[in-house]
C-alpha positions in Angstrom: 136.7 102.5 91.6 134.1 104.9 93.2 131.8 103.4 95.8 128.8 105.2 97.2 126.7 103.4 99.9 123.2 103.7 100.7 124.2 105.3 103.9 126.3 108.3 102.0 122.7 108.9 100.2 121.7 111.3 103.7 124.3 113.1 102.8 122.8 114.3 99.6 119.0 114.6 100.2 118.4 115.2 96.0 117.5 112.7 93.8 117.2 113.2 89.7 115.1 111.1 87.5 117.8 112.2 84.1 120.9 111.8 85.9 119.8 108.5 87.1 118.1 107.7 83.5 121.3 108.7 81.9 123.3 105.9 84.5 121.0 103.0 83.9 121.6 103.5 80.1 125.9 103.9 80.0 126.6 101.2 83.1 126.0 98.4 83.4 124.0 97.0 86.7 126.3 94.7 87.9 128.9 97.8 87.8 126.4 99.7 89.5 125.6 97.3 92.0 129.4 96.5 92.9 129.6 100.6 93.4 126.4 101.2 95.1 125.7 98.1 97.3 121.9 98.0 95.5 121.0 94.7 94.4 122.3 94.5 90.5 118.2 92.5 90.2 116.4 95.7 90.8 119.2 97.6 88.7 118.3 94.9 86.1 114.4 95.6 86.2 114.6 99.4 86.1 116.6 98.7 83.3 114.3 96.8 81.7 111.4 99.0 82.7 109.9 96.3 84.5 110.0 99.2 87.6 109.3 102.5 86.7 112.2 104.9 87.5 108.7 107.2 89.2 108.4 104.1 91.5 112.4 103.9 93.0 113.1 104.3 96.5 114.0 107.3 97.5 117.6 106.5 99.3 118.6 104.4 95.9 117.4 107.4 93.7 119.8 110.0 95.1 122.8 107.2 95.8 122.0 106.6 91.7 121.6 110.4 90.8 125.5 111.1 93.0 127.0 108.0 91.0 125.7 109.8 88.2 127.2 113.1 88.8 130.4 111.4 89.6 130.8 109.3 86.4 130.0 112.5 84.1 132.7 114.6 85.7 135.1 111.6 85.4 134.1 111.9 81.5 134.1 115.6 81.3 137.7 115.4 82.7 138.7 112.3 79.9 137.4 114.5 77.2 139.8 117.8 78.7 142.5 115.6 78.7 142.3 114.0 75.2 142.2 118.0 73.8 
């Protein structure tokens, strides 16, 4: 299981509204929140659009938007494999 932490979000200093759109809508927040350490309740709400995606924190943004990256390169490499 990949784990990204809030602290490994310095190390990546870019943050993408459509990556982390695209997570929110193929995980679920209590997977996300085991992986990311941010609470699965303000996962939830995003969700929900409770929270606008506009109005995310900044260090949660880019640890969402590397999850993000992660998880479609873990499909992409399903995909080759099934071919």
């Amino acid at each position: 299981m990949t784990t990204i932490s809030q602290t490994n979000a310095s190390t990546s200093t870019k943050a993408d509204k459509d990556e982390v759109k695209w997570l929110l809508e193929n995980e679920t927040a209590y997977r996300i929140s085991q992986q990311t350490g941010i609470s699965e309740s303000t996962l939830a709400r995003h969700k929900k659009g409770n929270s606008k995606l506009g109005n995310m924190k900044m260090d949660n943004a880019i640890v969402l938007t590397k999850l993000a990256k992660e998880k479609r390169k873990e499909l992409a490499k399903k995909a080759k494999k099934k071919k």
